[in-house]
N, CA, C and O atoms as a GROMACS GRO file, in nm:
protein
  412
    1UNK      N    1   2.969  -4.966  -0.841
    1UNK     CA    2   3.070  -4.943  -0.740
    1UNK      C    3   3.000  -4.897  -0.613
    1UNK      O    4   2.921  -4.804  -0.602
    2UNK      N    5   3.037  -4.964  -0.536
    2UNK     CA    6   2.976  -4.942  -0.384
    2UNK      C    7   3.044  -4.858  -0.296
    2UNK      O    8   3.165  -4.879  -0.297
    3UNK      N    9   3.010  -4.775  -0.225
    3UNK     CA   10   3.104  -4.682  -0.132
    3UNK      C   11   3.080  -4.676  -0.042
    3UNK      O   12   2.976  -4.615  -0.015
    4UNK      N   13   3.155  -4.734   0.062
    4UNK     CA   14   3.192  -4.677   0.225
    4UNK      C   15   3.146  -4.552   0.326
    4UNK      O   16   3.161  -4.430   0.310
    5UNK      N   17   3.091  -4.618   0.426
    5UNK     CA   18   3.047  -4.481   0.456
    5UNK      C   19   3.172  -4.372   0.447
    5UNK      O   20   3.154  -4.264   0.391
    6UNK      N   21   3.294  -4.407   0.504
    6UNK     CA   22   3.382  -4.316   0.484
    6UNK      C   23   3.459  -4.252   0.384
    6UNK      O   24   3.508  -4.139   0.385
    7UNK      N   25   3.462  -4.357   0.281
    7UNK     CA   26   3.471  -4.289   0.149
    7UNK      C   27   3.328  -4.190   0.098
    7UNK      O   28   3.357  -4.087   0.037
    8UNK      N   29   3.221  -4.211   0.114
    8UNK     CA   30   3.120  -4.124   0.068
    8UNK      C   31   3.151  -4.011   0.176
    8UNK      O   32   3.087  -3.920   0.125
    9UNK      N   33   3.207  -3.956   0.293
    9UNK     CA   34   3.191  -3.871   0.337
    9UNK      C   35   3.350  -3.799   0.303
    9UNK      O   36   3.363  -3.677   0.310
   10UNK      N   37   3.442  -3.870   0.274
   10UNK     CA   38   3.542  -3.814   0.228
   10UNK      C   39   3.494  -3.767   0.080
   10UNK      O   40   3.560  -3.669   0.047
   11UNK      N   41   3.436  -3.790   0.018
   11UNK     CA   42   3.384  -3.733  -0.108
   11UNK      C   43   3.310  -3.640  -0.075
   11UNK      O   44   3.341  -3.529  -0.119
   12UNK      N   45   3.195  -3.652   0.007
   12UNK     CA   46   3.144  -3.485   0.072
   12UNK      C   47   3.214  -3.388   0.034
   12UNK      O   48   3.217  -3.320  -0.068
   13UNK      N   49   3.318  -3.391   0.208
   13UNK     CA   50   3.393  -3.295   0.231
   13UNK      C   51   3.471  -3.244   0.144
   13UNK      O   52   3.490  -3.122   0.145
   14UNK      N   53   3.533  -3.328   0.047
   14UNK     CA   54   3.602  -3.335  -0.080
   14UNK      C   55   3.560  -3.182  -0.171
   14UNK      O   56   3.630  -3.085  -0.199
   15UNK      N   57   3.414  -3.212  -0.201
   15UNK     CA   58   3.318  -3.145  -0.268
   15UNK      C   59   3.284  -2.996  -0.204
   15UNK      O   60   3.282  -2.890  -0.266
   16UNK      N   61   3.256  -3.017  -0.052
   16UNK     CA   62   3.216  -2.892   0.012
   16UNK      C   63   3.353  -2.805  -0.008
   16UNK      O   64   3.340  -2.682  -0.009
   17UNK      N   65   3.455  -2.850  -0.022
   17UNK     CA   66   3.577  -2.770   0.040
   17UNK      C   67   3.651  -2.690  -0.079
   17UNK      O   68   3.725  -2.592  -0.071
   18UNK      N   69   3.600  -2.780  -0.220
   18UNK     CA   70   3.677  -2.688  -0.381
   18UNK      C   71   3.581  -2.677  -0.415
   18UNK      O   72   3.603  -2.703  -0.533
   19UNK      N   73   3.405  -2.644  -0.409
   19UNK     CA   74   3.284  -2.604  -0.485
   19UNK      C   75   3.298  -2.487  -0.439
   19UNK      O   76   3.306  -2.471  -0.317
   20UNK      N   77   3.306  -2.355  -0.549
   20UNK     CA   78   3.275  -2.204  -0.479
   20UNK      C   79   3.076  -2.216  -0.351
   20UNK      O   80   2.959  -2.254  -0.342
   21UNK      N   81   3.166  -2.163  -0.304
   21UNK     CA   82   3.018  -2.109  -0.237
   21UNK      C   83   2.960  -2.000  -0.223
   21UNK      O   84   3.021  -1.933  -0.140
   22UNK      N   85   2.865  -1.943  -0.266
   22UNK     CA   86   2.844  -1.793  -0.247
   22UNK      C   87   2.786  -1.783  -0.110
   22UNK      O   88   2.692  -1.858  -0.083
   23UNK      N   89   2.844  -1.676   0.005
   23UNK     CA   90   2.755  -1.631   0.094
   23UNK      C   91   2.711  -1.507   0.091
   23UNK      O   92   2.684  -1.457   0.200
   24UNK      N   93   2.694  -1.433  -0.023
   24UNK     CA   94   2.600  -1.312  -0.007
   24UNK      C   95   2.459  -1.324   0.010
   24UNK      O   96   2.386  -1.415  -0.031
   25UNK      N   97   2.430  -1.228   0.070
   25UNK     CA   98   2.295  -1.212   0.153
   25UNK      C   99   2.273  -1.070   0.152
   25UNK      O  100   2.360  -0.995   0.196
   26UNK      N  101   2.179  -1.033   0.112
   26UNK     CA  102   2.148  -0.855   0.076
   26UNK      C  103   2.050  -0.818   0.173
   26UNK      O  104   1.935  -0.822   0.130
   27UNK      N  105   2.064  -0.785   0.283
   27UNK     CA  106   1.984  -0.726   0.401
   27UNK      C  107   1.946  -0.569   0.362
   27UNK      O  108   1.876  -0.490   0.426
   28UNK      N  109   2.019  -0.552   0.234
   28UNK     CA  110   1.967  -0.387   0.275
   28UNK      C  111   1.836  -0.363   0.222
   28UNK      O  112   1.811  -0.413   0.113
   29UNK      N  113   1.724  -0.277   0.295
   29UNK     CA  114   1.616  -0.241   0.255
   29UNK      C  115   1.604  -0.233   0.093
   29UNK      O  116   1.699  -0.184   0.033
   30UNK      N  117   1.508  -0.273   0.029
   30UNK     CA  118   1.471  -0.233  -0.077
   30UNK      C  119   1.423  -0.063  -0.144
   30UNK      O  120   1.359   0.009  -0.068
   31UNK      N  121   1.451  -0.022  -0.254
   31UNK     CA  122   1.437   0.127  -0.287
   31UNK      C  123   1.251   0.095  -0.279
   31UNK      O  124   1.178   0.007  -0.323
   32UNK      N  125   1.235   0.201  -0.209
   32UNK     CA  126   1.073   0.265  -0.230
   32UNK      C  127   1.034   0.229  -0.398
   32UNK      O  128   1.118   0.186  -0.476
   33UNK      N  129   0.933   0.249  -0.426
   33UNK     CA  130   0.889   0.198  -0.520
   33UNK      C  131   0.743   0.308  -0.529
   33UNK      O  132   0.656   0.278  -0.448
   34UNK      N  133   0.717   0.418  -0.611
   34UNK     CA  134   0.610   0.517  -0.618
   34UNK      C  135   0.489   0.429  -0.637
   34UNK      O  136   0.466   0.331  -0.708
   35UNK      N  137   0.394   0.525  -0.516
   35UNK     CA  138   0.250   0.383  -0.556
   35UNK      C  139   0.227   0.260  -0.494
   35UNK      O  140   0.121   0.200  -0.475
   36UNK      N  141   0.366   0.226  -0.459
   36UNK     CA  142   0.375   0.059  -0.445
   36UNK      C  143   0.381   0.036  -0.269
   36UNK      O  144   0.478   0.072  -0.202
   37UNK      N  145   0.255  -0.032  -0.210
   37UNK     CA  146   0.285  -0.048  -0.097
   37UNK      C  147   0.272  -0.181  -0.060
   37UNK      O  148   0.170  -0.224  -0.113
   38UNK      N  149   0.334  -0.279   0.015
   38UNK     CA  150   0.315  -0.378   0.071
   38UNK      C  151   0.343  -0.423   0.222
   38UNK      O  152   0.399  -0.348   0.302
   39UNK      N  153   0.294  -0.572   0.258
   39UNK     CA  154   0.322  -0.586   0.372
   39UNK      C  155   0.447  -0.662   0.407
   39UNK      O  156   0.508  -0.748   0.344
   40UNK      N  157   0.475  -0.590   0.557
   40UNK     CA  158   0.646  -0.627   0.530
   40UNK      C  159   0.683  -0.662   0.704
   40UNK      O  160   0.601  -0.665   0.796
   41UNK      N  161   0.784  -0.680   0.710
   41UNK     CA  162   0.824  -0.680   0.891
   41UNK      C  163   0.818  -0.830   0.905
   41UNK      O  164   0.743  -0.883   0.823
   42UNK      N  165   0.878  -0.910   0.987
   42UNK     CA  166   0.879  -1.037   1.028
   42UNK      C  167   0.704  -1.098   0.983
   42UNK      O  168   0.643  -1.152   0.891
   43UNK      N  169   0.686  -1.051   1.107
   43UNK     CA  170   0.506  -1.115   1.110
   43UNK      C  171   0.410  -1.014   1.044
   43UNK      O  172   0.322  -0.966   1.116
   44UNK      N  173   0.418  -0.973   0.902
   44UNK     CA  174   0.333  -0.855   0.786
   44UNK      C  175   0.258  -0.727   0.872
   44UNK      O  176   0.146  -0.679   0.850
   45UNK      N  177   0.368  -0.683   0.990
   45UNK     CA  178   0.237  -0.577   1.076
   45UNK      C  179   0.282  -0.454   0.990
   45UNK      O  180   0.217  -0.352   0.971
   46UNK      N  181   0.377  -0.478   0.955
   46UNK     CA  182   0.402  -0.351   0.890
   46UNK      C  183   0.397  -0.319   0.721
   46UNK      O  184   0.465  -0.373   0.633
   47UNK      N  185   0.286  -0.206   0.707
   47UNK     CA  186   0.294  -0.159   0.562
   47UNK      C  187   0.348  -0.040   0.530
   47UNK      O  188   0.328   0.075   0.571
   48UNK      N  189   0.438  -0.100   0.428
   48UNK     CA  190   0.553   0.029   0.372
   48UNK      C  191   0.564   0.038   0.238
   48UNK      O  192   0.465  -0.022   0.195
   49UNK      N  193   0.627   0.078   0.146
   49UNK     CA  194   0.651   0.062   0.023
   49UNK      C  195   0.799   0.050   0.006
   49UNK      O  196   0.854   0.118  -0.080
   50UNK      N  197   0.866  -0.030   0.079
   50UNK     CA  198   0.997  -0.079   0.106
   50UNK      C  199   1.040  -0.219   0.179
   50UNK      O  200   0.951  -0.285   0.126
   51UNK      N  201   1.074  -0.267   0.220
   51UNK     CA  202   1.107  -0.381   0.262
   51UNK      C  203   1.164  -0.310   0.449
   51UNK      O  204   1.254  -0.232   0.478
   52UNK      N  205   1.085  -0.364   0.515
   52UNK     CA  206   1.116  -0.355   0.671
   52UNK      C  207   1.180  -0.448   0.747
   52UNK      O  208   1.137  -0.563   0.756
   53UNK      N  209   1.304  -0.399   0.821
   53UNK     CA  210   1.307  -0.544   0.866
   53UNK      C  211   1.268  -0.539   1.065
   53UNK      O  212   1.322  -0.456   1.138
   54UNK      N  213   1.168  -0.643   1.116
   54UNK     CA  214   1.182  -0.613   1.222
   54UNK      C  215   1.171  -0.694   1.297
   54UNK      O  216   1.150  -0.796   1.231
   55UNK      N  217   1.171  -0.730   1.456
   55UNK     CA  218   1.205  -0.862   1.541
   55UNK      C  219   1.135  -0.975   1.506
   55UNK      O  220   1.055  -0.924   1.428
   56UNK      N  221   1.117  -1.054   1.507
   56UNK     CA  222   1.046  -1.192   1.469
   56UNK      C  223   0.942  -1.235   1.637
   56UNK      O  224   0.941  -1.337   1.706
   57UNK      N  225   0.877  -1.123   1.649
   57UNK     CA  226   0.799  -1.153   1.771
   57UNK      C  227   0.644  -1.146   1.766
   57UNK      O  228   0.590  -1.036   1.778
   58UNK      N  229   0.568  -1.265   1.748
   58UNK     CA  230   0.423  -1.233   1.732
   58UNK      C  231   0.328  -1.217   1.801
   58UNK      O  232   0.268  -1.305   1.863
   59UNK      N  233   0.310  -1.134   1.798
   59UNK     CA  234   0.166  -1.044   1.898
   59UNK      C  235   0.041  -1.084   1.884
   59UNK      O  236  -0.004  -1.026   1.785
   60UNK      N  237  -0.041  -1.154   1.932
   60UNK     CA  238  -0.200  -1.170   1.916
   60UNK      C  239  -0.249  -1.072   1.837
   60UNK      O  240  -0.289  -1.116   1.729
   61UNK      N  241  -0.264  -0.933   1.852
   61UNK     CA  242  -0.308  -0.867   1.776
   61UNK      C  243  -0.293  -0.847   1.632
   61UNK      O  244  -0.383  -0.798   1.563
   62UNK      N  245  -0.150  -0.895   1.572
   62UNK     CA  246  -0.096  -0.898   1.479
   62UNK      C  247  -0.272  -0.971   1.377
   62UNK      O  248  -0.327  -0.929   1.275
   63UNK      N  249  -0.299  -1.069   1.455
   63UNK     CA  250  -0.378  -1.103   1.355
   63UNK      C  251  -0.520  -0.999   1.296
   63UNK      O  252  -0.604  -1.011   1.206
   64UNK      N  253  -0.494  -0.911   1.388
   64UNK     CA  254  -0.609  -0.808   1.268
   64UNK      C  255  -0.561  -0.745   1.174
   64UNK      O  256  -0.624  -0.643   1.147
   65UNK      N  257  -0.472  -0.765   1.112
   65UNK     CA  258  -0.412  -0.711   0.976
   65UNK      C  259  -0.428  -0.782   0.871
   65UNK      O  260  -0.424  -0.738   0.756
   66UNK      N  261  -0.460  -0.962   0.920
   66UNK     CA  262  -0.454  -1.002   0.842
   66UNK      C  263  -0.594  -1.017   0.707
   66UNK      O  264  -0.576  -1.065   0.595
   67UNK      N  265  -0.716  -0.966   0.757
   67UNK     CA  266  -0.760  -0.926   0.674
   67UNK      C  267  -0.797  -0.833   0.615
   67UNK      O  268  -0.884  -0.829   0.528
   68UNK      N  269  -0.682  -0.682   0.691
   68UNK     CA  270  -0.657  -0.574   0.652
   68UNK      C  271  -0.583  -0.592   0.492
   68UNK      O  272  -0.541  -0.697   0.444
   69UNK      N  273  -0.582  -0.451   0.424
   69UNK     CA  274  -0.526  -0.435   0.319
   69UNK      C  275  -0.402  -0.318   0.323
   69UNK      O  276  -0.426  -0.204   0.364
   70UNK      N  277  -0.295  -0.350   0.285
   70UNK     CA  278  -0.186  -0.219   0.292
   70UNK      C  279  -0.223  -0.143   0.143
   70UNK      O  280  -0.210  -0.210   0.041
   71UNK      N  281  -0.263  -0.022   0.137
   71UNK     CA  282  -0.228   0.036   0.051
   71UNK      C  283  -0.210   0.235   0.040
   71UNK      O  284  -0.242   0.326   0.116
   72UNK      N  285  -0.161   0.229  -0.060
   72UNK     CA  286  -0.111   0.415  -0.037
   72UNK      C  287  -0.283   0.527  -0.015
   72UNK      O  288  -0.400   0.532  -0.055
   73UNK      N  289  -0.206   0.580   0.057
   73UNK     CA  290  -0.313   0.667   0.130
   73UNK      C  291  -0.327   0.773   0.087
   73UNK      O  292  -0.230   0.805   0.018
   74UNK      N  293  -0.426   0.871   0.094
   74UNK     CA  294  -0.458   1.023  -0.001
   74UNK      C  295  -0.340   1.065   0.033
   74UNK      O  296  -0.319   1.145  -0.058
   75UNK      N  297  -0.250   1.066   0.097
   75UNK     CA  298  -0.136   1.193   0.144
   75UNK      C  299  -0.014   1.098   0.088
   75UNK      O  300   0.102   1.125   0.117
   76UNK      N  301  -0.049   0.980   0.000
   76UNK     CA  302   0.104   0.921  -0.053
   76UNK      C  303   0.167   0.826   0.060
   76UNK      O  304   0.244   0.749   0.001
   77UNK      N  305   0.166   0.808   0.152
   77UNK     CA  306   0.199   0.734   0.232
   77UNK      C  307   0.159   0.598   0.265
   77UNK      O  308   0.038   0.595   0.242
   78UNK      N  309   0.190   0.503   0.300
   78UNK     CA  310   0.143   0.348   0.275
   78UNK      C  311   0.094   0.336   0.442
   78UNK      O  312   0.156   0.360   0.545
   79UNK      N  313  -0.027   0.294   0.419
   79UNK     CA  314  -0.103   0.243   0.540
   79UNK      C  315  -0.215   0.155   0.531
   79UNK      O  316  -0.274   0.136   0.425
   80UNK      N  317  -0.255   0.082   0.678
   80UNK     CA  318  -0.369   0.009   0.645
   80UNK      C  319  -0.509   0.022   0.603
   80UNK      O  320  -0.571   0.072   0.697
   81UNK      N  321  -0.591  -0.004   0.498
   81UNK     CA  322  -0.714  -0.032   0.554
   81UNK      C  323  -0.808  -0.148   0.556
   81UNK      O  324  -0.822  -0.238   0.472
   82UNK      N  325  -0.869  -0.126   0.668
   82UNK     CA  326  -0.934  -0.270   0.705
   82UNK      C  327  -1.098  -0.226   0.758
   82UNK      O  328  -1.108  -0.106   0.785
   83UNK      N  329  -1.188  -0.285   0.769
   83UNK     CA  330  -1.351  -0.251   0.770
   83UNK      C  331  -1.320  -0.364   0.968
   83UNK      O  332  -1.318  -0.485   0.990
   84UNK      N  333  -1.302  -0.246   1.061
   84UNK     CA  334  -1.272  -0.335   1.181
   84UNK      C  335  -1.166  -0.308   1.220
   84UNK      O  336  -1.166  -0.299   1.343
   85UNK      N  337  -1.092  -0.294   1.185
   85UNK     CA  338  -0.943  -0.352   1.214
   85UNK      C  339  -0.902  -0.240   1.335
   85UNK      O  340  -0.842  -0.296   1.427
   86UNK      N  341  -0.920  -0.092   1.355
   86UNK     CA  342  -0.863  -0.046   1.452
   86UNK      C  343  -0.961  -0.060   1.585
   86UNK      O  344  -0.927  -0.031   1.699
   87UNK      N  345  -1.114  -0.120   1.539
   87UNK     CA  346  -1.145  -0.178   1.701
   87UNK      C  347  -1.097  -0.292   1.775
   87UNK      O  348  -1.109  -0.314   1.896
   88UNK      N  349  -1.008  -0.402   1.636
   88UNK     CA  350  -0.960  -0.505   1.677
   88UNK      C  351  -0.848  -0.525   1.751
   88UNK      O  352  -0.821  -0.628   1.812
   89UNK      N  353  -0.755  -0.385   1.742
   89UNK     CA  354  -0.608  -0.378   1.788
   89UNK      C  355  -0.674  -0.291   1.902
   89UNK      O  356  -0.592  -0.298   1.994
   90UNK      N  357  -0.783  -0.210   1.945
   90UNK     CA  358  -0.806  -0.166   2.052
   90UNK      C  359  -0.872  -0.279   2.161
   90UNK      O  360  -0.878  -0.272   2.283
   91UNK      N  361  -0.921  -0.390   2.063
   91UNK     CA  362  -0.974  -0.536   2.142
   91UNK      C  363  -0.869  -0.560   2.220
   91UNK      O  364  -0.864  -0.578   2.342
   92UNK      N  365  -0.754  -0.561   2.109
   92UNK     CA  366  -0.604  -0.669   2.224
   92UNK      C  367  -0.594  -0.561   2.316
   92UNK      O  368  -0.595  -0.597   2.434
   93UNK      N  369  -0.583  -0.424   2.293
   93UNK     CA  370  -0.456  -0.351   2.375
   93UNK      C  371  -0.528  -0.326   2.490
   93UNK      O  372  -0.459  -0.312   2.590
   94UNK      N  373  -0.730  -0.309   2.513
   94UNK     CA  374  -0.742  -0.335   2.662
   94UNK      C  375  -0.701  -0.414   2.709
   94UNK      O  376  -0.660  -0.396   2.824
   95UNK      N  377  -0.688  -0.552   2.645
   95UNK     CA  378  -0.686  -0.654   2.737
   95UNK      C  379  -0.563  -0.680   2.785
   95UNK      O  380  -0.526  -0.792   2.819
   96UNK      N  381  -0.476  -0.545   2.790
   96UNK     CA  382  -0.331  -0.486   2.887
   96UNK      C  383  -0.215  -0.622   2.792
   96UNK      O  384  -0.235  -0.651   2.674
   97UNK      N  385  -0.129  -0.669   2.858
   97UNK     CA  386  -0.023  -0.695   2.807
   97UNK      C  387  -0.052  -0.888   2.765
   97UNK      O  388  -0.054  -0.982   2.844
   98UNK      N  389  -0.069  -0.889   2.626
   98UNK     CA  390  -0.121  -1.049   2.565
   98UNK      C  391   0.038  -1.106   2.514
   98UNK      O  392   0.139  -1.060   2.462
   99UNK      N  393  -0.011  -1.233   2.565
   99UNK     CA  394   0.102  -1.331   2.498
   99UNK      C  395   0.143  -1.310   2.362
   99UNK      O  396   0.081  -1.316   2.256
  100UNK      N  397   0.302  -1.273   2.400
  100UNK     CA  398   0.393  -1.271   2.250
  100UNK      C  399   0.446  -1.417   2.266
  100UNK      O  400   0.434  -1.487   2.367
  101UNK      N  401   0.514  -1.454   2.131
  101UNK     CA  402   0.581  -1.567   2.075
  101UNK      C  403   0.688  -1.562   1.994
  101UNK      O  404   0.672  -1.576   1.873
  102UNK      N  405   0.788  -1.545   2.038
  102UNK     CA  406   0.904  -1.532   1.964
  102UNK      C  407   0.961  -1.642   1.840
  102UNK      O  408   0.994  -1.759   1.853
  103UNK      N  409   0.960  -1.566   1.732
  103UNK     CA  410   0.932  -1.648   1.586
  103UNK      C  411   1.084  -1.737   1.578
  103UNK      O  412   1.107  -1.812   1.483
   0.00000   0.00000   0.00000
């Protein structure tokens, strides 16, 4: 049996309109997690042991994290470390205000 474009799109709509649809979407932060830190935020600048949510804007500098490591720090708290990494974010931030890119 062959179908019409307009019969195949009346069957679509047909379908879209009595199939339940779920639109839940769970934005809320995730519970902390003891110990547990990862990288989080749009573009991974941020390490937390929770889920962050933050603008989708990428910073040149962003890329010295990336071969940073997030993990919990003597005082319990989740932060970076990286062998470099805070001369690399002092690299971008002389060089005064660097091209962002909105994700």
């Amino acid at each position: 049996m062959r179908l019409t474009t307009a019969a195949f799109l009346l069957s679509l709509l047909t379908t879209a309109l009595t199939s339940p649809v779920s639109l839940d979407v769970n934005l809320k932060p995730t519970k902390p997690k003891p110990g547990f830190c990862q990288r989080t935020g749009c573009s991974g600048e941020v390490c937390a042991n929770q889920t962050v949510y933050t603008t989708c804007v990428f910073r040149e500098e962003y890329v010295c994290y990336q071969s940073a490591e997030c993990i919990k720090q003597d005082d319990g708290s989740c932060g970076w470390l990286g062998e470099g990494l805070e001369n690399c974010l002092e690299e971008y931030r002389k060089g005064g205000d660097k091209k962002t890119t909105a994700v």
